[in-house]
DRENDO-1510 file (C-alpha; in Angstrom, 1 decimal, always signed):
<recs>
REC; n; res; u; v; w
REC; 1; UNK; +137.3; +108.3; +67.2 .
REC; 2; UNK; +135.3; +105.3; +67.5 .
REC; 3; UNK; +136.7; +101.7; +67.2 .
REC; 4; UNK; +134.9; +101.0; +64.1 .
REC; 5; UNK; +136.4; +104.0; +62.4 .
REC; 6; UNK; +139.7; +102.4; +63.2 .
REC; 7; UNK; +139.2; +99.2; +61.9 .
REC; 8; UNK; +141.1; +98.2; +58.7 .
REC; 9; UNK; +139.5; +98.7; +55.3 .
REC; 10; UNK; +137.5; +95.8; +53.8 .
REC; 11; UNK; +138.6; +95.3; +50.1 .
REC; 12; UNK; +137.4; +97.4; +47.7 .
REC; 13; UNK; +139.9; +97.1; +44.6 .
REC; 14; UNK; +137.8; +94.6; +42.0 .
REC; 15; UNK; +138.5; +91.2; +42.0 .
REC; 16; UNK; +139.8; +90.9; +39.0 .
REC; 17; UNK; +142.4; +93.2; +39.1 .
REC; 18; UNK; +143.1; +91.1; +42.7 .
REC; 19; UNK; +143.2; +87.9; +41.5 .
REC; 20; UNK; +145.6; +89.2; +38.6 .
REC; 21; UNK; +147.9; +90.7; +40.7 .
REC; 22; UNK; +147.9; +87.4; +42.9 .
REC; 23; UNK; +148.7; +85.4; +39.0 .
REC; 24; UNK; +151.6; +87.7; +37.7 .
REC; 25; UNK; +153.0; +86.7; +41.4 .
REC; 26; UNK; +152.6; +83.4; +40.2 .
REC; 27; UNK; +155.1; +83.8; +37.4 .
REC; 28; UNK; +157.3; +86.0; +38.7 .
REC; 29; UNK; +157.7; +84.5; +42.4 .
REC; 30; UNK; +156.7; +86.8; +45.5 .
REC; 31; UNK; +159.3; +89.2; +47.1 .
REC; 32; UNK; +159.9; +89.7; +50.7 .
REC; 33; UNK; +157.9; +92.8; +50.6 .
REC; 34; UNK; +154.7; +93.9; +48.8 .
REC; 35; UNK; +154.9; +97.7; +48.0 .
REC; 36; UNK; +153.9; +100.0; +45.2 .
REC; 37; UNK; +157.0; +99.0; +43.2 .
REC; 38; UNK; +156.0; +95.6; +42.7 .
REC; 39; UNK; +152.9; +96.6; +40.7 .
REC; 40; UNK; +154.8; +98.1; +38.0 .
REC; 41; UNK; +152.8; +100.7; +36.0 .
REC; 42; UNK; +149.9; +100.1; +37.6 .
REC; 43; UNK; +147.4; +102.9; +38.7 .
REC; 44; UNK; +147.8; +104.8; +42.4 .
REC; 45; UNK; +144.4; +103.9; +43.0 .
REC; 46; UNK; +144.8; +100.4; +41.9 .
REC; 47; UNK; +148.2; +99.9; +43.9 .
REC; 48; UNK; +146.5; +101.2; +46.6 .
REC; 49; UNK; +143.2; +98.9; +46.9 .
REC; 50; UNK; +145.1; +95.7; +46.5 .
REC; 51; UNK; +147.5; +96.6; +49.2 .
REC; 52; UNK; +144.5; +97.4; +51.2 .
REC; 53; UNK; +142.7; +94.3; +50.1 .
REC; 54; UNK; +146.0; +92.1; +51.1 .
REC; 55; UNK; +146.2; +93.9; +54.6 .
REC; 56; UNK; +142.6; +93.0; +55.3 .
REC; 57; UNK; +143.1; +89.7; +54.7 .
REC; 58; UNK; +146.0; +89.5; +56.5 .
REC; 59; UNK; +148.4; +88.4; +53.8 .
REC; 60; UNK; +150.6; +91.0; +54.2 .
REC; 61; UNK; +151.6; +92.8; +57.6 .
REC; 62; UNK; +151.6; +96.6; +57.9 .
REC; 63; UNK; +154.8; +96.3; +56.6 .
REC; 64; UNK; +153.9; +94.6; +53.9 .
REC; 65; UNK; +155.4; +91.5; +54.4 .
REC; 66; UNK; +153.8; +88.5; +52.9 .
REC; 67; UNK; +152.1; +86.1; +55.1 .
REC; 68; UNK; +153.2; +81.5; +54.8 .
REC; 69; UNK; +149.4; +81.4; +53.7 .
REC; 70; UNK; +149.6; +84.3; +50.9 .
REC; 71; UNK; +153.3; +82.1; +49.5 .
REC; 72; UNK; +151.1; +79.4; +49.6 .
REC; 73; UNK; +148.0; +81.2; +48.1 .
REC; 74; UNK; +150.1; +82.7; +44.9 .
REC; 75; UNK; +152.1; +78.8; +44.4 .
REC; 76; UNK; +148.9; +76.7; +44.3 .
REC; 77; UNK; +146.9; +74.9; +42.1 .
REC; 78; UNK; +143.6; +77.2; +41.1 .
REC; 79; UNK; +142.1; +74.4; +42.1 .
REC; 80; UNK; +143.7; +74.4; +45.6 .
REC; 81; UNK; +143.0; +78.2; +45.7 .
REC; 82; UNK; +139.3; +77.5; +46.4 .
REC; 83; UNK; +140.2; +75.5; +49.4 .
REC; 84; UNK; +142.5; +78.5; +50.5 .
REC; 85; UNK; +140.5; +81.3; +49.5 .
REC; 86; UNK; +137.7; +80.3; +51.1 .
REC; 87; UNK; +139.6; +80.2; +54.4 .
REC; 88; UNK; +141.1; +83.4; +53.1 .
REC; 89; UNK; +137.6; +85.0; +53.2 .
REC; 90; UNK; +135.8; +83.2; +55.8 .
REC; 91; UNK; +138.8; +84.3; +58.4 .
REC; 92; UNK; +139.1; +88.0; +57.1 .
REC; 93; UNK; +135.5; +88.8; +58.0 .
REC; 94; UNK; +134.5; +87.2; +60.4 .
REC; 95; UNK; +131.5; +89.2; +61.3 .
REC; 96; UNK; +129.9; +87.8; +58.5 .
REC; 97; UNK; +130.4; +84.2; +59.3 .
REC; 98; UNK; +130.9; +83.8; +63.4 .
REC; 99; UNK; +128.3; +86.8; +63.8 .
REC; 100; UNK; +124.3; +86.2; +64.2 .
REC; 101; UNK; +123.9; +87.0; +60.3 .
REC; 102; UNK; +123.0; +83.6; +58.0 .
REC; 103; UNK; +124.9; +84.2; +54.5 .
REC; 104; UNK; +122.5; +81.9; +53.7 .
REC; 105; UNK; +119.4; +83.6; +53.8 .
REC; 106; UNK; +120.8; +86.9; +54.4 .
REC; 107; UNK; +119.1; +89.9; +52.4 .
REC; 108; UNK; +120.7; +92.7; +50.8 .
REC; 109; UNK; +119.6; +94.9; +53.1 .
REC; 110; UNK; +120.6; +93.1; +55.7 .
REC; 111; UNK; +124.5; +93.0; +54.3 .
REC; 112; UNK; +124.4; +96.6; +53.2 .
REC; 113; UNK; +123.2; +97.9; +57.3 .
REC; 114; UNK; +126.3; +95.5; +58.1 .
REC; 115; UNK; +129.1; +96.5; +56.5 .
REC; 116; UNK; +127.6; +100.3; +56.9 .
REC; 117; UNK; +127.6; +99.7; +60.9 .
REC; 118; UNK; +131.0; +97.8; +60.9 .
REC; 119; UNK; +133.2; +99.7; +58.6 .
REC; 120; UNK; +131.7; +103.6; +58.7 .
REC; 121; UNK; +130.9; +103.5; +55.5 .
REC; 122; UNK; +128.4; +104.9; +52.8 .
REC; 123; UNK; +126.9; +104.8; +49.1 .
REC; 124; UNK; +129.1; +103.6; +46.6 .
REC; 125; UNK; +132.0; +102.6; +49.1 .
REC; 126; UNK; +129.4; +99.7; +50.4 .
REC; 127; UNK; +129.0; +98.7; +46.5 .
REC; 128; UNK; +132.0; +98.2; +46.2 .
REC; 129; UNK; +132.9; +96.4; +49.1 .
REC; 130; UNK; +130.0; +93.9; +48.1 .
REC; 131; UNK; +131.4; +93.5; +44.7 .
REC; 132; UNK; +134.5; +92.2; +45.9 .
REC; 133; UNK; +132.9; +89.8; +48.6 .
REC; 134; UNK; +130.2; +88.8; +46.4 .
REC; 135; UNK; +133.1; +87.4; +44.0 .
REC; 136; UNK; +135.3; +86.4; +45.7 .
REC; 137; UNK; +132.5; +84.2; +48.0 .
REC; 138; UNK; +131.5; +82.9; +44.3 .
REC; 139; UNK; +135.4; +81.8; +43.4 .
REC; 140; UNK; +135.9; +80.3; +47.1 .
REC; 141; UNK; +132.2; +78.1; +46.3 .
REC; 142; UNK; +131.1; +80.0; +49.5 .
REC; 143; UNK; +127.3; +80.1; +48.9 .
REC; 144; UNK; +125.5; +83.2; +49.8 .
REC; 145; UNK; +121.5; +84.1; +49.6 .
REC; 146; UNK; +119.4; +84.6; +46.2 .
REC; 147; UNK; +118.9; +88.7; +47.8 .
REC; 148; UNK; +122.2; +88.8; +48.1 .
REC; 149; UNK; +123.7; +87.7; +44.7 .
REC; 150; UNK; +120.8; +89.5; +43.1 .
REC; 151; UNK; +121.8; +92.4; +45.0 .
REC; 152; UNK; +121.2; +95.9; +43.2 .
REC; 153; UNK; +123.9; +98.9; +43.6 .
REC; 154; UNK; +123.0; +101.8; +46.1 .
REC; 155; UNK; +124.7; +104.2; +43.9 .
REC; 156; UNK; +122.4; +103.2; +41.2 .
REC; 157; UNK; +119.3; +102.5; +42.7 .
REC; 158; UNK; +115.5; +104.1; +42.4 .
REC; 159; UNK; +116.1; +105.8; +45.7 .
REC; 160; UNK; +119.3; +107.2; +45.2 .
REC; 161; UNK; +118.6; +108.7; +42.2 .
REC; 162; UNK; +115.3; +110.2; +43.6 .
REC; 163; UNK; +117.1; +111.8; +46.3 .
REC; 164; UNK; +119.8; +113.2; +43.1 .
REC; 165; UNK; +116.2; +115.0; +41.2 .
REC; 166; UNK; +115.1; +116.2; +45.3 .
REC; 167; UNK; +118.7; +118.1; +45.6 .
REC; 168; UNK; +118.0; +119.7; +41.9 .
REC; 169; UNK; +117.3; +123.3; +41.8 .
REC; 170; UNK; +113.5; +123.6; +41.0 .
REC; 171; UNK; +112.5; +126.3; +38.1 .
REC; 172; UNK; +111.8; +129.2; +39.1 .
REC; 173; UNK; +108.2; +130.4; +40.1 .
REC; 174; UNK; +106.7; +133.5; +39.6 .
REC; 175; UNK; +107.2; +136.0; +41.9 .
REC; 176; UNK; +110.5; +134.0; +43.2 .
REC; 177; UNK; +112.2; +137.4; +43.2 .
REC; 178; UNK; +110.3; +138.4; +46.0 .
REC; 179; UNK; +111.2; +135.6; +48.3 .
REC; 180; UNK; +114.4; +135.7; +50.4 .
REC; 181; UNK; +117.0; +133.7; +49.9 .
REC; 182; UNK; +117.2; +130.4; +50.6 .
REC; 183; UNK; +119.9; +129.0; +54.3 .
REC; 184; UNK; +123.2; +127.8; +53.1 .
REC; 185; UNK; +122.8; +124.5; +52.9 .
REC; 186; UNK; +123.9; +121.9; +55.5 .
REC; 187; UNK; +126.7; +120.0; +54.4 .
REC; 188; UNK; +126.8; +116.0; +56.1 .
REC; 189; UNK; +129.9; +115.6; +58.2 .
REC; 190; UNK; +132.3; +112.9; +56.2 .
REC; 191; UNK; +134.1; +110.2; +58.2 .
REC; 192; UNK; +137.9; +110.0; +57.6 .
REC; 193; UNK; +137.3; +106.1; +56.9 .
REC; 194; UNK; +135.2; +107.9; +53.6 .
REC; 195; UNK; +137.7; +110.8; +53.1 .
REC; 196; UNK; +140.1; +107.4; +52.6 .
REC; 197; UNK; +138.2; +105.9; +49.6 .
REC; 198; UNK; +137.5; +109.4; +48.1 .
REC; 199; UNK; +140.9; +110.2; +47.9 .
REC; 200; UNK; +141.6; +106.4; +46.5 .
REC; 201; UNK; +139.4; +107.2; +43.7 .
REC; 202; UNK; +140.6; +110.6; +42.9 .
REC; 203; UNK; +144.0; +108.9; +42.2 .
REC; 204; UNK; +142.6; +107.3; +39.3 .
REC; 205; UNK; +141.7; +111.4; +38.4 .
REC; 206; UNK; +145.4; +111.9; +39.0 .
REC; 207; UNK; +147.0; +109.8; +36.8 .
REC; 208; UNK; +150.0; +110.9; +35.2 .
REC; 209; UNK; +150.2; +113.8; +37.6 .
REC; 210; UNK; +153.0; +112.8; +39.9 .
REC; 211; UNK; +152.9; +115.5; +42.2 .
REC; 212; UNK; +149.4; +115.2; +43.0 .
REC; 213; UNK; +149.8; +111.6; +43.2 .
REC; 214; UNK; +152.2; +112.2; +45.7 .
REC; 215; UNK; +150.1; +114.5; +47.9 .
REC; 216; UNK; +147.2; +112.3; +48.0 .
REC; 217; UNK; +148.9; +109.3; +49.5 .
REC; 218; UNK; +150.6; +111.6; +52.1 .
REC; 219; UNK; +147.1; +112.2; +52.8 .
REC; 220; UNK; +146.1; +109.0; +53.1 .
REC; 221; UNK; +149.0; +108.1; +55.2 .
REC; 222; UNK; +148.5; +110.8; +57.6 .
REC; 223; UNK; +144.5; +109.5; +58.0 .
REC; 224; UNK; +146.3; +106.2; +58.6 .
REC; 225; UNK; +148.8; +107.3; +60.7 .
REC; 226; UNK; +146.2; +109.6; +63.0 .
REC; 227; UNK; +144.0; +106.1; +63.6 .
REC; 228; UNK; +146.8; +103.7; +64.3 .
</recs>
């Protein structure tokens, strides 16, 4: 296993549902320890992202303990959070900004190959993980390239869904009856750091399903566990 594949997940949750987590704090005060039950009736897969999301920041430790800057974070002033998010964000990745890439001129091609090379991850995972940067950069006033904001999702783009039409079964020609059949096909190997964000997403699938709930995030934990 490769350090890269070790390295903590980036957020992915949307930063909405971040940033509303961080204001219901606001009104409620922050406990000693961030875990599923603070969340309430929140979704698996949303409990899950924001807790991933905190840990990357480090706001809260493994054991989810909040962080003197994450207090601080949740107490101030939204107009005091753009001073501390933008440490926040400038410190959590700091491939981005103490690296040889320029966020100022940087294109989105350029962002998607890095996060793709640093995190071991693919498709819409990297869309994602863009989304939440790319707003979060906007709410801390951090400025970032024309490419980038304007930045179009792989999932979605002219390529990807060239490649979808490729893998479509063609109709049949005459005479196909004759041919022999076609090799199994060759399935891509999937890294456990992408086995982690399919299974988050499959929780939203799960909902109301306690059981599988249940077996997903031992799952998870056991992926987690086996990279620590």
């Amino acid at each position: 296993m490769s350090d890269k594949s070790k390295r903590a997940s980036p957020p992915y949750a949307t930063f909405p549902a971040f940033i509303s987590f961080i204001n219901r704090l606001r009104e409620t005060g922050v406990p000693n320890k961030i875990d599923p039950s603070v969340f309430g009736n929140a979704s698996g897969s949303l409990i899950y992202s924001v807790l991933a999301s905190l840990k990357f920041l480090n706001l809260i430790d493994d054991n989810g303990v909040p962080s003197a800057r994450f207090i601080e974070f949740v107490k101030a002033s939204d107009e005091h959070r753009t001073k501390l998010l933008r440490q926040i964000i400038t410190e959590g990745y700091p491939t981005l900004f103490k690296g040889d890439l320029d966020l100022a001129n940087i294109s989105a091609g350029q962002f998607d190959t890095h996060i793709r090379d640093e995190f071991d991850v693919e498709g819409s995972t990297i869309d994602k993980i863009a989304a939440f940067f790319l707003a979060a950069a906007k709410a801390a006033e951090i400025p970032v390239s024309t490419f980038l904001e304007k930045r179009r999702p792989i999932s979605s783009s002219p390529s990807s869904k060239k490649s979808v039409q490729q893998r479509k079964k063609p109709e049949a020609d005459e005479g196909e009856e004759d041919r022999p059949p076609p090799p199994p096909p060759i399935h891509a190997e999937i890294s456990e750091k992408a086995l982690e964000y399919r299974l988050v997403d499959l929780m939203s699938e799960a909902a109301g399903k306690p059981e599988v709930m249940q077996a997903i995030i031992t799952v998870i934990t056991f992926l987690k566990t086996k990279n620590a």
